[in-house]
C-alpha positions as CSV (number, residue, x, y, z in Angstrom):
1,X,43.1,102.8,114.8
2,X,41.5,100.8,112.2
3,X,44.8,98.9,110.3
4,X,44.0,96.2,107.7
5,X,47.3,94.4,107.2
6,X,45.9,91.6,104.5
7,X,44.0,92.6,101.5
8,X,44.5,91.9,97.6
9,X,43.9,94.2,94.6
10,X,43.6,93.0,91.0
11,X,46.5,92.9,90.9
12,X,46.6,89.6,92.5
13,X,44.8,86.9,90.5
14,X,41.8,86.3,92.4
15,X,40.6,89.8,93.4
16,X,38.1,92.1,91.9
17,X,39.2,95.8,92.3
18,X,41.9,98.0,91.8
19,X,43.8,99.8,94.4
20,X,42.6,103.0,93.5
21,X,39.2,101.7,94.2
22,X,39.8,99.6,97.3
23,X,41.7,103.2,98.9
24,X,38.5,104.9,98.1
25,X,36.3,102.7,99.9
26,X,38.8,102.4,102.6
27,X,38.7,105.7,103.5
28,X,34.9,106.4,103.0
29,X,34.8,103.4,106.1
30,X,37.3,105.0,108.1
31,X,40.0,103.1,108.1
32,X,43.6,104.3,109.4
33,X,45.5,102.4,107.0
34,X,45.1,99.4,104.6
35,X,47.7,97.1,103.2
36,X,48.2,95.5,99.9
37,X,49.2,91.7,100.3
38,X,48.8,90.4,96.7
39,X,49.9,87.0,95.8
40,X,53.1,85.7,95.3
41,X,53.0,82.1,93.8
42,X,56.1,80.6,92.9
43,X,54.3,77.1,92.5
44,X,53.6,76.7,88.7
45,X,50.2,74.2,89.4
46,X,49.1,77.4,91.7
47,X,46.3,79.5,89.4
48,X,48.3,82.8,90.4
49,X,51.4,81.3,89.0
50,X,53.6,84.4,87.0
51,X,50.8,86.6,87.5
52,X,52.1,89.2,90.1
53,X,53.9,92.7,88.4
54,X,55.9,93.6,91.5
55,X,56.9,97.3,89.2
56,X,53.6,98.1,88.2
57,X,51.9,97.1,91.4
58,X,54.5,99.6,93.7
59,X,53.7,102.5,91.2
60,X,49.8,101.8,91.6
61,X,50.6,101.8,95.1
62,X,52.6,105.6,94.8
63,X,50.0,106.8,92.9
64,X,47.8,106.3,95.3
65,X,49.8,107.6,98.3
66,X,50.0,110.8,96.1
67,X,45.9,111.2,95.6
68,X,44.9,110.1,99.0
69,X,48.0,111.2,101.2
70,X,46.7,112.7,104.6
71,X,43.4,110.6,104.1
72,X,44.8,107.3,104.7
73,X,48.1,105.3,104.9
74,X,48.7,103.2,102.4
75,X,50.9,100.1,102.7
76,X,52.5,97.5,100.0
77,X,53.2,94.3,100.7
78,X,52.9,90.6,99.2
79,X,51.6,87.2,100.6
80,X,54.3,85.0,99.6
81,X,53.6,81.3,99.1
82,X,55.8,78.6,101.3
83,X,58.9,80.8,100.9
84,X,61.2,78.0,102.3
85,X,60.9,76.0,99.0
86,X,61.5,79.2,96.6
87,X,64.7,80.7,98.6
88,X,66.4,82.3,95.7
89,X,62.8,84.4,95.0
90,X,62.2,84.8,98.3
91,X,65.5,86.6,99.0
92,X,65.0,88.8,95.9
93,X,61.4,89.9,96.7
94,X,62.4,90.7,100.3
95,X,64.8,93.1,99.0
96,X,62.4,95.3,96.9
97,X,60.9,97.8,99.5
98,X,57.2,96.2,100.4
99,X,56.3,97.6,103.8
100,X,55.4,94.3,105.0
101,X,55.8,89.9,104.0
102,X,53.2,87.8,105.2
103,X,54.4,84.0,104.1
104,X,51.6,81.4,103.7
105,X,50.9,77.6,102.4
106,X,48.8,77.1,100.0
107,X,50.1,73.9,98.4
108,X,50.4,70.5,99.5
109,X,52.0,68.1,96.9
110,X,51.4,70.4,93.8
111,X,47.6,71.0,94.6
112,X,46.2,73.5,96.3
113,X,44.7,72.8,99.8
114,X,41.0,73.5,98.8
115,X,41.4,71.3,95.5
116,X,38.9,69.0,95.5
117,X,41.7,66.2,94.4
118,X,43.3,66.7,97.5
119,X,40.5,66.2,99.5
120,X,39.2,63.3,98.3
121,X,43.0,61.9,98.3
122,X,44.3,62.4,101.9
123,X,41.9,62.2,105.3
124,X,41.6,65.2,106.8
125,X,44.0,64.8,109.5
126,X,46.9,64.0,106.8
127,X,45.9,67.2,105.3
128,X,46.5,69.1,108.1
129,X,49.4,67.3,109.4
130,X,51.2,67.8,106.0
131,X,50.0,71.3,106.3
132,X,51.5,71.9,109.6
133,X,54.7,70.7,108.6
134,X,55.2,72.8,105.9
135,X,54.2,75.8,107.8
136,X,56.6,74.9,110.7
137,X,59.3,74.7,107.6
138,X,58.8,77.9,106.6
139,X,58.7,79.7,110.2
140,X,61.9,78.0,110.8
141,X,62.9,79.6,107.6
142,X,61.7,82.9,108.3
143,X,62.9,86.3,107.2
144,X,59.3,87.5,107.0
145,X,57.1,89.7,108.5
146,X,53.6,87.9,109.5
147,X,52.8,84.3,108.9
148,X,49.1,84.7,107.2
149,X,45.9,82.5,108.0
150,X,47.7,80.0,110.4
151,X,44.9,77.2,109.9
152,X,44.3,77.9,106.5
153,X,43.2,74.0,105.8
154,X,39.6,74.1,107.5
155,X,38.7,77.1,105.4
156,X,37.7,74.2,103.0
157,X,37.1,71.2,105.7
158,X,34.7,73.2,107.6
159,X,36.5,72.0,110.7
160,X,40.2,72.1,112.3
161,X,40.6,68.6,112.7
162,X,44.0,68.5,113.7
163,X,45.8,70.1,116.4
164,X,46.9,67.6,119.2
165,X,50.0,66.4,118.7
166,X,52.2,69.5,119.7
167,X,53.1,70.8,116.1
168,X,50.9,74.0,116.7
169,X,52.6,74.8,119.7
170,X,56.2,74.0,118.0
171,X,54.8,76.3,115.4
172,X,53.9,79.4,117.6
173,X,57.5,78.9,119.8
174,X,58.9,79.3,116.4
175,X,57.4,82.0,115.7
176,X,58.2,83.7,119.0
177,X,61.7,82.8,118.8
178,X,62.3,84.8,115.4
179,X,60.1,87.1,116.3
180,X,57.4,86.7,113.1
181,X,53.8,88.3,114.3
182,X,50.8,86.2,113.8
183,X,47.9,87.2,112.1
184,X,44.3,87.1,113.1
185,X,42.5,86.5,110.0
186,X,38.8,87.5,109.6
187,X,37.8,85.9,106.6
188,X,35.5,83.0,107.9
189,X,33.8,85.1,110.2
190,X,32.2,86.5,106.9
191,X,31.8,83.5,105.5
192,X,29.3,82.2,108.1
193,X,31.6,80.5,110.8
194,X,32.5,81.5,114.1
195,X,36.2,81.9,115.0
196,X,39.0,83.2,113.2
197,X,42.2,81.9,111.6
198,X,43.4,81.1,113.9
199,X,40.7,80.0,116.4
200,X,40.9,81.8,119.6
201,X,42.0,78.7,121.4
202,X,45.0,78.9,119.5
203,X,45.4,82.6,120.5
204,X,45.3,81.2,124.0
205,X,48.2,79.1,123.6
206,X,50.3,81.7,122.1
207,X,49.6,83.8,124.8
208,X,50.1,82.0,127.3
209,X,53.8,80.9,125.5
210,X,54.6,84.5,125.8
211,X,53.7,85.7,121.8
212,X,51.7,88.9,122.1
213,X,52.3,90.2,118.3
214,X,49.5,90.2,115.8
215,X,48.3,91.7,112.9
216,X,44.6,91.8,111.8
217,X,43.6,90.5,108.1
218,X,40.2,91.0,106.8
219,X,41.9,88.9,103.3
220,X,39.4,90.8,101.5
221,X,39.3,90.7,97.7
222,X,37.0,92.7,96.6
223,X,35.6,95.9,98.0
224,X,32.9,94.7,100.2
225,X,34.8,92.7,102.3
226,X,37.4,95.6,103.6
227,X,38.4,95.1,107.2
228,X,35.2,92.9,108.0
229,X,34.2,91.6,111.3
230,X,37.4,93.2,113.0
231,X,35.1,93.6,116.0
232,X,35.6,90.1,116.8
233,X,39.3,90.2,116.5
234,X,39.9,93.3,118.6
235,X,38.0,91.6,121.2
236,X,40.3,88.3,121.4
237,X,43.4,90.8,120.9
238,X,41.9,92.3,124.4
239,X,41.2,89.1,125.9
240,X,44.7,87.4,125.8
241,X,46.2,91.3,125.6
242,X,47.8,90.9,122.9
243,X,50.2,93.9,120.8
244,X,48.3,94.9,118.0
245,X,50.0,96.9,115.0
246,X,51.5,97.4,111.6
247,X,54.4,97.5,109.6
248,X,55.6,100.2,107.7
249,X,59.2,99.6,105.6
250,X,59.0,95.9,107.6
251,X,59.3,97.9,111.3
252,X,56.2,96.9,113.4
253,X,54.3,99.5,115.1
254,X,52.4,98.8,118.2
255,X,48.5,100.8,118.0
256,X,47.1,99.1,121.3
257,X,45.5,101.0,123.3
258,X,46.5,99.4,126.7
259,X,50.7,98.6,125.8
């Protein structure tokens, strides 16, 4: 089964097509199912800020179920940005019907992690420390789904510089404990690098710390990008044997082949 669990439509800021379109090209690929993540950014300095219709996007979302039904299944969800800071939203989005949260941090002191402002600002290893933290904060927070992109940082340092002083492993024994799947992001892999997010060494660790649940993420925005390099990640989901699935109304359902 061919699940992607992260995508945006227009209907977050950032992305290119509409859900009608990216269904269409999801089925003419073969997919089983694809999820609609869209953003949720509660931060005002955040470019995505207000931007998200909740109403309009979950009756795009039955309209498409209705003209594709028996072709594909079509999940909604949102990718809701460090959800321990913004409880009160939080709680209320959690409570409209999206099949699936993923929570992710995007911001570190009102700027986003790929801002150039930032990086000039903080070395590297602040960055990701800083990062870290507030991605431990909002596991330990939880009430969602998937925690998205894990590393998110190197996406714009090129490198994860940062991962020795046990907050990563504090990080996936959180997410263990509350029982929050991790996701396997494929995004860099199209974007020239080598590893996911997170890197397989990471995957390793969680493994070994007894977390098996995952998700696989192709992030795509546009069209072209729809459940890309997913070769690679079923391969580390084999390796460490890891539970891959989906969630439908925020129940995960387990597709591997081997559990």
């Amino acid at each position: 089964m061919i699940i992607d669990m992260h995508t945006h439509s227009a209907f977050s800021i950032d992305a290119d097509n509409s859900v009608n379109e990216m269904c269409k090209k999801a089925v003419e690929i073969g997919l089983t199912a694809i999820c609609f993540t869209e953003h949720l950014d509660m931060n005002p300095c955040d470019q995505g800020y207000g931007f998200f219709k909740p109403g309009a996007f979950l009756k795009a979302i039955e309209d498409a179920r209705k003209k594709y039904q028996g072709k594909i299944m079509i999940l909604s969800g949102v990718e809701f940005s460090e959800p321990h800071i913004y409880k009160k939203k939080f709680q209320e989005t959690a409570a409209k019907g999206f099949d699936v949260i993923m929570a992710a941090v995007h911001c570190l002191d009102d700027m986003f992690v790929g801002q150039k402002e930032l990086l000039e600002k903080y070395a590297p290893e602040q960055i990701y420390l800083s990062y870290y933290k507030l991605v431990l904060d909002a596991v330990k927070f939880g009430g969602f789904d998937v925690m998205a992109h894990l590393d998110f940082p190197k996406r714009y340092m090129k490198k994860n510089k940062f991962n020795e002083n046990g907050i990563v492993k504090e990080i996936l024994q959180t997410l263990i404990k509350k029982n929050i799947a991790l996701e396997i992001n494929t995004s860099l892999l199209r974007k020239g690098w080598k590893e996911t997010m997170p890197e397989e060494s990471t995957l390793k660790l969680y493994a070994e710390l007894g977390g098996d649940k995952v998700t696989i993420g192709s992030d795509a925005h546009r069209i072209a990008e729809i459940a890309s390099n997913f070769e690679y990640a079923v391969e580390l989901i084999e390796k460490y044997k890891l539970t891959y699935g989906y969630y439908k109304k925020r129940e995960f359902y387990n597709v591997s082949n081997y559990k």
